[in-house]
N, C-alpha and C positions, 0 to 999 in steps of 0.2 A: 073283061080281061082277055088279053090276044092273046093267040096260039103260041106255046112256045116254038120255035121251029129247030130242029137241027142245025141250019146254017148258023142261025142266032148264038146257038150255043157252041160252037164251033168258036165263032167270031170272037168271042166274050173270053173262053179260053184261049186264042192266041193272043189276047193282050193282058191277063192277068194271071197266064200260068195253073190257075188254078183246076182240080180236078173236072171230070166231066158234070157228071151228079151234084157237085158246088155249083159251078154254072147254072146245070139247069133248076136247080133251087133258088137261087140267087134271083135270076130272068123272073122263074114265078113270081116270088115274094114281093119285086119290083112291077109287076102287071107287067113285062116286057121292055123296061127303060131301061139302056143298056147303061146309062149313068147312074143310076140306082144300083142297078146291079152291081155295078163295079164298085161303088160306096160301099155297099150291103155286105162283101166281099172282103174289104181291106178292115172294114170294124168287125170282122170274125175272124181276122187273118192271125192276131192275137190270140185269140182261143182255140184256132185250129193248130196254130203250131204247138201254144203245149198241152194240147190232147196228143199229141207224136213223142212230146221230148222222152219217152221212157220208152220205147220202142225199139229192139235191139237191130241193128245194123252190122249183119251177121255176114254179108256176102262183100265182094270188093275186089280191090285189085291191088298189087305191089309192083311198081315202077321203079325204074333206076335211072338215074343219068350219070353218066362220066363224062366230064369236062376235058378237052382235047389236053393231052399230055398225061392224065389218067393221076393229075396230082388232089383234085376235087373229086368228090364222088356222094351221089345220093341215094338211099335208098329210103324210099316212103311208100306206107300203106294208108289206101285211102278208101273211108266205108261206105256202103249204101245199104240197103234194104231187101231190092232185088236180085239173084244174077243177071235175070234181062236187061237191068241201069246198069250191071258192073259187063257184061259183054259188049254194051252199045259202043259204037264208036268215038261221041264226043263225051262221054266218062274216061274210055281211055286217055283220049287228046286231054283231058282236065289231067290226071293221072301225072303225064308226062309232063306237062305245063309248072304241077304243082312242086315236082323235082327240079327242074331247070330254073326254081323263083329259090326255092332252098337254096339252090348251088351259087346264087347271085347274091342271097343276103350275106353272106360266107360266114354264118353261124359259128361261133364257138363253143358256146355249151347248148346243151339240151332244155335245162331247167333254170331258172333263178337258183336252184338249191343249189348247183353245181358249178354256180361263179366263186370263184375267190375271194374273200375278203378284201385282201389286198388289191383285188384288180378292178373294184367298185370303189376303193379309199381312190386309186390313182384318176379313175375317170371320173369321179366327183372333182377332184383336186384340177383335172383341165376344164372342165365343164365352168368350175366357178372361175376359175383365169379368164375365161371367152368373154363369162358373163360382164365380169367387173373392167373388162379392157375395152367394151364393144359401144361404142361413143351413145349408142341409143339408150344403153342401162345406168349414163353417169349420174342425173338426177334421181334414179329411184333407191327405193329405202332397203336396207338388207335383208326385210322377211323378202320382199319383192326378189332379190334376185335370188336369194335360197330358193324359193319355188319356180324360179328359171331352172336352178341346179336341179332339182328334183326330177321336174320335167324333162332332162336330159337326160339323168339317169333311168329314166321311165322308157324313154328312148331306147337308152343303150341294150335295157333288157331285150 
């Protein structure tokens, strides 16, 4: 079995992300094949994420964007784990990025709970016109285009 080396384990982290100590587990387990390793790596990468999922993500940051003429405006909190991930620079750049994607989707409600009734009957009601007008839907059958519609509404959420 080869030495593990530092640079190795270096190497192997900037192309999977993954912690240090995973790497140089990883390199071991694989005798130093950094293709192994990176196999070894992604069939763990499943159990490592939910060994995390319960893990509170206490620290963070809140961003705001206002759209020029100040008629748009967002404000989103976004968490991590660290404060040293939530001071870093490109968390903030995420931060900011993840308002300015809000302000563009131009959101109406917050929740599915909080759509109208009425306002899912009307956009079903265009959704199935598109379907049945749209020369490519003429031959198929109406579960087929219902699950077009549905799809749309899935969408609209």
């Amino acid at each position: 079995m080869s030495e593990i080396t530092a640079k190795a384990v270096m190497e192997l982290r900037k192309k999977t992300g993954a912690g240090m100590m995973e790497c140089k587990n990883a390199l071991t387990e694989a005798g130093g094949n950094e293709d192994q390793a990176i196999e070894h790596l992604r069939k763990r990468g499943l159990a490592s994420a939910k060994k995390k999922e319960g893990r509170v993500a206490s620290e963070g940051a809140v961003g705001s964007y206002i759209h020029m003429g100040g008629k748009v405006g967002v404000l989103v909190e976004v968490n991590c784990e660290t404060d040293f991930v939530a001071r870093g620079d490109e968390f903030q750049q995420l931060v900011k990025d993840v308002a300015m994607h809000i302000a563009a989707a131009e959101p109406r409600f917050v929740s599915r709970d909080e759509v109208p009734a009425d306002a899912v009957e009307k956009e079903r009601e265009i959704a199935s016109a598109q379907a049945k007008n749209d020369p490519k839907n003429a031959n198929k059958p109406d579960q087929v285009i219902d699950k077009i519609v549905e799809g749309r509404i899935g969408k609209y959420f």
